[in-house]
Residue frames as qw, qx, qy, qz and C-alpha x, y, z in Angstrom:
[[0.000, 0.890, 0.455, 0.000, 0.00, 0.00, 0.00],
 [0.353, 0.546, 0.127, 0.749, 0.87, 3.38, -0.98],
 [0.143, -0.694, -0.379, 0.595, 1.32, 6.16, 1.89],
 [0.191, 0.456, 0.127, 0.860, 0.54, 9.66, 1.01],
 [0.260, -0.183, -0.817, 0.481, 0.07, 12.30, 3.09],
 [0.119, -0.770, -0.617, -0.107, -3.09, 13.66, 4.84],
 [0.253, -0.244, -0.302, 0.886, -3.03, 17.20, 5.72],
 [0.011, 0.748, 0.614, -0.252, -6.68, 18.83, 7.14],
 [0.059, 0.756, 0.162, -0.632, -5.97, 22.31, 6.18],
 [0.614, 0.669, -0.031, -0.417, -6.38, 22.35, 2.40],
 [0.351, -0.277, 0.848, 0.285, -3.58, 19.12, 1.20],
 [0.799, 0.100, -0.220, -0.551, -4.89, 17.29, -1.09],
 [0.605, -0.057, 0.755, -0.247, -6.10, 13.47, -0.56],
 [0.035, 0.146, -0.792, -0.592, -5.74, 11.31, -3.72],
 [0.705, 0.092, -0.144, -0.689, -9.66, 10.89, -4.76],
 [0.955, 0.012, 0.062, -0.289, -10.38, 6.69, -3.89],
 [0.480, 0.634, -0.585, 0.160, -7.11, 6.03, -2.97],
 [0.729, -0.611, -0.309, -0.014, -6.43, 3.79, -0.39],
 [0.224, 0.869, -0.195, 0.395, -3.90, 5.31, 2.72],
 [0.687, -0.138, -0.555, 0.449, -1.90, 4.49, 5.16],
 [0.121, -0.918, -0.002, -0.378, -2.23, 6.78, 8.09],
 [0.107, -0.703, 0.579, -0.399, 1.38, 6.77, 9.90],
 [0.395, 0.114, -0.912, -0.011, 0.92, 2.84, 9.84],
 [0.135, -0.056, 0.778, -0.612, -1.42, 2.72, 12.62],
 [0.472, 0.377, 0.576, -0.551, -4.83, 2.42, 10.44],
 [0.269, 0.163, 0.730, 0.607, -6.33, 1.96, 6.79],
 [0.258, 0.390, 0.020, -0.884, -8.05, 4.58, 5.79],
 [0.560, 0.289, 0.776, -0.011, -9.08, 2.67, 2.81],
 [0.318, 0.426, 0.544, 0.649, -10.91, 3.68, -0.63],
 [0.081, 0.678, 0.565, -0.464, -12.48, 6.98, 0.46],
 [0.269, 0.751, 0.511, 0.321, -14.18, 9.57, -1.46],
 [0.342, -0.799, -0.232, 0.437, -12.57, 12.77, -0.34],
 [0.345, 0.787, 0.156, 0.486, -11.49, 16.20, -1.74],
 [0.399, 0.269, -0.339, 0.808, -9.34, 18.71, -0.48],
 [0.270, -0.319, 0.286, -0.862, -10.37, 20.41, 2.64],
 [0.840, -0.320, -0.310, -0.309, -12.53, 17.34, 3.64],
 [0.389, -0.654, 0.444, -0.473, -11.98, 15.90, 7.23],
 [0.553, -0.021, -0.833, -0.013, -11.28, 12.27, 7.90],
 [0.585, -0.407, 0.227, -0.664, -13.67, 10.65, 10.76],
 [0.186, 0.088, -0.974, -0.092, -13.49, 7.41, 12.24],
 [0.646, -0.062, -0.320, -0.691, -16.51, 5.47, 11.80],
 [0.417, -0.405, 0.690, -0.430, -16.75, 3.14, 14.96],
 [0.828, 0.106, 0.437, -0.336, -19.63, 0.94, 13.67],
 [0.794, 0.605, -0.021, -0.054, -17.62, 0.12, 10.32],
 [0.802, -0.246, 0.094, 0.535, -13.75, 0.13, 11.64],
 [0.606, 0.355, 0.193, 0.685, -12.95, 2.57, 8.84],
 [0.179, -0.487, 0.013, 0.855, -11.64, 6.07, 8.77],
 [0.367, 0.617, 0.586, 0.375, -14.17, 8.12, 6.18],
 [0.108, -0.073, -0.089, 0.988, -14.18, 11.81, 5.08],
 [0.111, 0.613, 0.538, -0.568, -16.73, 14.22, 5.75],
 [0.547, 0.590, 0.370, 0.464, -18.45, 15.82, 3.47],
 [0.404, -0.085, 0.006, 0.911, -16.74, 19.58, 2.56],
 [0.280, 0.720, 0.464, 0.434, -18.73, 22.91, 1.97],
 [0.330, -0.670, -0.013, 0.665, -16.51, 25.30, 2.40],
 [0.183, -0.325, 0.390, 0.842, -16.24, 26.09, -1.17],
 [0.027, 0.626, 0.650, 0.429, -19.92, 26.13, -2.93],
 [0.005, -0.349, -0.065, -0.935, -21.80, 29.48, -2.99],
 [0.134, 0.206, 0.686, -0.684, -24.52, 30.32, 0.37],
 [0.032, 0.624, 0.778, -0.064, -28.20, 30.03, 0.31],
 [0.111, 0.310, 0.052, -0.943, -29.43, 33.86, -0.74],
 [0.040, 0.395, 0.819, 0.414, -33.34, 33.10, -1.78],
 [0.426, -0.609, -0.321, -0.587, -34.91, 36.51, -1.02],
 [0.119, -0.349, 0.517, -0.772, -35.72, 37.87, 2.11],
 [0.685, -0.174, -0.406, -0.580, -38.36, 36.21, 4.39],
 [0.771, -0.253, 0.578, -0.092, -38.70, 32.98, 6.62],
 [0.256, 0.504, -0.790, -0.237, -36.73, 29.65, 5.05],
 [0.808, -0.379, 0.445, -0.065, -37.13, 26.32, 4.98],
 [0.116, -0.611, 0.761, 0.185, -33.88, 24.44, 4.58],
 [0.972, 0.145, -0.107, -0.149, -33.14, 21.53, 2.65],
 [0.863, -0.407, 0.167, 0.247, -30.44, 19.27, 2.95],
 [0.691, 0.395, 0.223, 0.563, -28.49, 20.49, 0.11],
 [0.088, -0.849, 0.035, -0.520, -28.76, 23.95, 1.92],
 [0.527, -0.831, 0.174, -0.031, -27.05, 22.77, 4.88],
 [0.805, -0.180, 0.177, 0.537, -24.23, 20.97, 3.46],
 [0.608, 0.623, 0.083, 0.486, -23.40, 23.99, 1.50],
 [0.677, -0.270, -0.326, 0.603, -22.45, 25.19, 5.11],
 [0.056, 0.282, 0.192, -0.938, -23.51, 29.22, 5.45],
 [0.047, 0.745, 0.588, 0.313, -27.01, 30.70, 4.69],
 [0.013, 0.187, 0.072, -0.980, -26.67, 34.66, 4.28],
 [0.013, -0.555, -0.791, -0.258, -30.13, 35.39, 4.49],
 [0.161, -0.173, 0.049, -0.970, -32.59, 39.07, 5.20],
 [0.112, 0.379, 0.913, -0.101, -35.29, 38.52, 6.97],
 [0.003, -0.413, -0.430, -0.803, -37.08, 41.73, 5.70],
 [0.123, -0.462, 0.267, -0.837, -39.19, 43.35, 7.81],
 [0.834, -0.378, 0.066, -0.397, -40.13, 40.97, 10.54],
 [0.419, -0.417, 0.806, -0.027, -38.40, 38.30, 12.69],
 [0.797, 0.275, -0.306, -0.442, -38.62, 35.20, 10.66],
 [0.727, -0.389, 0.567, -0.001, -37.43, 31.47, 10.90],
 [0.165, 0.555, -0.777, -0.248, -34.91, 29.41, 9.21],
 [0.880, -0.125, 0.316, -0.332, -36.53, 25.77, 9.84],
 [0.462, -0.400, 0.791, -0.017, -34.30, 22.56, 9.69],
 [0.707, 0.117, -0.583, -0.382, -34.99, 19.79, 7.07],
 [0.812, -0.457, -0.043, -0.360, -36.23, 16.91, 9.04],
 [0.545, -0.440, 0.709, -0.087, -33.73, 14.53, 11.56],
 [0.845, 0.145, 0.499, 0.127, -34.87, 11.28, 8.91],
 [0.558, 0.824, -0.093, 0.047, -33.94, 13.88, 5.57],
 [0.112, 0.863, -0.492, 0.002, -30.40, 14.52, 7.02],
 [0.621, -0.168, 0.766, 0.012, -29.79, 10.69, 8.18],
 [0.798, 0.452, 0.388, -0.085, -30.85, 9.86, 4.81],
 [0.589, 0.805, -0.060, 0.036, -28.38, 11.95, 2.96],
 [0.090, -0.767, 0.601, -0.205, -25.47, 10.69, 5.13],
 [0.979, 0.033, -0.199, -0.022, -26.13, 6.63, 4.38],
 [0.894, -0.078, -0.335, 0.287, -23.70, 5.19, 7.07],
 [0.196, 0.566, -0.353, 0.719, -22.48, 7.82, 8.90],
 [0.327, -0.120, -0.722, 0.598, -21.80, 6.81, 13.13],
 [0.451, -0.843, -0.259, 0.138, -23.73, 8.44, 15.86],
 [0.522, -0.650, -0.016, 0.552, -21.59, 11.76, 16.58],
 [0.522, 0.234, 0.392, 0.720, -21.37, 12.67, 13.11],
 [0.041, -0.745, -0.247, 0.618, -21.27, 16.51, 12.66],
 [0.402, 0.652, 0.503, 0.399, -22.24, 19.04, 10.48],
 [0.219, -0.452, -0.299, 0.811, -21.44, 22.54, 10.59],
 [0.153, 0.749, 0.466, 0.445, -23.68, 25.61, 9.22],
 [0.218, -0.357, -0.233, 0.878, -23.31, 29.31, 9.54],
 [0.148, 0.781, 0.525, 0.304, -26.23, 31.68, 9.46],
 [0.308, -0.207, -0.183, 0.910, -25.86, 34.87, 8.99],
 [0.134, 0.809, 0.473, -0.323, -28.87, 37.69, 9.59],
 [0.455, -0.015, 0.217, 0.864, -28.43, 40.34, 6.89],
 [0.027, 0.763, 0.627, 0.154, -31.51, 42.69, 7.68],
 [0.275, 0.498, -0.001, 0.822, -31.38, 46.12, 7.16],
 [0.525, -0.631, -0.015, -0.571, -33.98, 46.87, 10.27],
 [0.302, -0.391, 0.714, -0.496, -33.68, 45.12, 14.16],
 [0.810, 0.019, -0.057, -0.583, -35.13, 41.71, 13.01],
 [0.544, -0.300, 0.771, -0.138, -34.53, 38.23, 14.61],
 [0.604, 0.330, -0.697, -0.203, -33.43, 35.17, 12.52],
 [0.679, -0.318, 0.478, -0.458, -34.45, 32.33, 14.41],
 [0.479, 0.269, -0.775, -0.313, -33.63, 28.31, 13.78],
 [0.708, -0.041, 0.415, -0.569, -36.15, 26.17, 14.46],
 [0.138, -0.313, 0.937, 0.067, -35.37, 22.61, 14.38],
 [0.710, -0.019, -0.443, -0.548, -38.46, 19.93, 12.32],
 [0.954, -0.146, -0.101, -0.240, -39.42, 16.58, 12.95],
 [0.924, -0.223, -0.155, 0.270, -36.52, 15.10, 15.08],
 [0.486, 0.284, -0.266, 0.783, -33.81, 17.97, 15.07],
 [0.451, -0.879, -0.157, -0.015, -33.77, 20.17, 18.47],
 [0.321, 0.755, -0.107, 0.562, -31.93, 23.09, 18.80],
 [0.689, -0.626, -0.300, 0.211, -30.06, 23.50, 21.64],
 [0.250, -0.383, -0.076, 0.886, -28.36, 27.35, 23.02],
 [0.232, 0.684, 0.304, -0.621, -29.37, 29.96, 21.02],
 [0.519, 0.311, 0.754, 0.254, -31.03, 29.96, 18.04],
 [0.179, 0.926, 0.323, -0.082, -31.72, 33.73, 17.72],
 [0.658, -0.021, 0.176, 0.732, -29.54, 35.72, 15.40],
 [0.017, -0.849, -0.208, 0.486, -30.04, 39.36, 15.43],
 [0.495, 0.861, 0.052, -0.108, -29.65, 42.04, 12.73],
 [0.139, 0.868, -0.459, 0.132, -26.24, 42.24, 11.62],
 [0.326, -0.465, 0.795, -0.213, -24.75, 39.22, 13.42],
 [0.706, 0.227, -0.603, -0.294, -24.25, 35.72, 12.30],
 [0.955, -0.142, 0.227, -0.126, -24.38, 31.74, 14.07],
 [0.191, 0.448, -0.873, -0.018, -22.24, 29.23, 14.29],
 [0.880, -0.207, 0.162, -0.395, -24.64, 25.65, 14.58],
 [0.240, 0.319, -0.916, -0.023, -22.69, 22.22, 14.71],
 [0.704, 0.014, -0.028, -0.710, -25.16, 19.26, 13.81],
 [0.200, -0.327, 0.897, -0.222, -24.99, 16.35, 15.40],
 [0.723, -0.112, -0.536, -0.420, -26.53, 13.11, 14.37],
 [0.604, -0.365, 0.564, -0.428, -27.94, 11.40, 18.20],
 [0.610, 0.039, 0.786, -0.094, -29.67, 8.38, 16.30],
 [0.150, 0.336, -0.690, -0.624, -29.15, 6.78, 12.84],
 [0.325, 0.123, 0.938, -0.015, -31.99, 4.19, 13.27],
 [0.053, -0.200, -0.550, -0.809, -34.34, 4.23, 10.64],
 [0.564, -0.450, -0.690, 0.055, -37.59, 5.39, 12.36],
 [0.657, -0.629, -0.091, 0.405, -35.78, 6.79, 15.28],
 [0.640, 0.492, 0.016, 0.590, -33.70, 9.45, 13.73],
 [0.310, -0.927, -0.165, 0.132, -32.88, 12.48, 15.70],
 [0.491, 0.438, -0.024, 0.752, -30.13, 15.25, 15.07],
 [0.384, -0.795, -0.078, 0.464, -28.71, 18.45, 17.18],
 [0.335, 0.674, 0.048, 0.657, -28.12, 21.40, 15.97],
 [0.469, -0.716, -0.352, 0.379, -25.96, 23.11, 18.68],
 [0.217, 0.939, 0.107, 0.245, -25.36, 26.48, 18.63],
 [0.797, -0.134, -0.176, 0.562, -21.62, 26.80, 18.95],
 [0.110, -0.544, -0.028, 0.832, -21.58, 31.30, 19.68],
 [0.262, 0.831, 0.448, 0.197, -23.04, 34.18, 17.80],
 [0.280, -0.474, 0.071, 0.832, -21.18, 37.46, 17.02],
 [0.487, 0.839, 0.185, -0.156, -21.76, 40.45, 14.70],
 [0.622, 0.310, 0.399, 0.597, -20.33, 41.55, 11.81],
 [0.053, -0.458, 0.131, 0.878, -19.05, 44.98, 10.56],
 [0.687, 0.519, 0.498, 0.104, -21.10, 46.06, 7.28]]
């Protein structure tokens, strides 16, 4: 087996290559792109990469309430206005995001940043669906943006259930 190495902060990782990490594990065939994370995956032995969206373009659909879809959270930031009234951001359900993450562990995370871009004093709120629950604060005031890291509790099919904790909130300059 071929080593090559892994470095998290923008290396690249040969595409379906298998790896040797520092001889202590097989990474195996994985599917990964620069800036992707490697996770081990308890229930499967293997080391797999997360998925990346640091580089695709943010959710901007108009001003308003949202609801999210899964392809809106993996692209990882939603710059959004809520126009003149507090509005919500709502979650795609706890079974949608288990579904679009076939075999991923208990503990797998997601991160998303929202960021409030209203021109008046109006609250962005995220408000978790059918199995995700939001947990610190979920309110993002004018000018100021979120930091949520989404946690899968339970992969059973059925039984799904996801956190979305709210890792701090700060504002931005405009």
């Amino acid at each position: 087996m071929s080593a090559y190495p892994i470095n998290t902060f923008g290396g690249s990782l040969p595409q379906s290559t298998p790896v040797s990490m520092g001889g202590i594990s097989n990474v195996g065939s994985v599917d990964a792109v620069s800036g992707s994370v490697l996770m081990y995956n308890s229930t499967n032995g293997k080391w797999e990469a997360t998925r990346s969206s640091m580089n695709s373009d943010p959710v901007t659909t108009g001003t308003g309430a949202i609801t999210l879809t899964v392809s809106d959270l993996f692209r990882g930031f939603i710059d959004r206005d809520t126009g003149a009234a507090d509005v919500d951001a709502t979650t795609p359900t706890a079974a949608a995001i288990v579904a679009a993450l076939p075999g991923k562990p208990v503990g797998h995370t997601i991160q998303l940043y929202i960021r409030n871009t209203a021109a008046t004093s109006n609250t962005l709120t995220l408000v978790g669906d059918i199995g995700v629950t939001v947990s610190g604060d979920a309110d993002i005031g004018q000018n100021a943006s979120a930091l949520f890291m989404f946690r899968l509790e339970n992969v059973t099919s059925g039984a799904e259930a996801v956190t979305a904790y709210c890792m701090g909130t700060f504002t931005y300059n405009t």
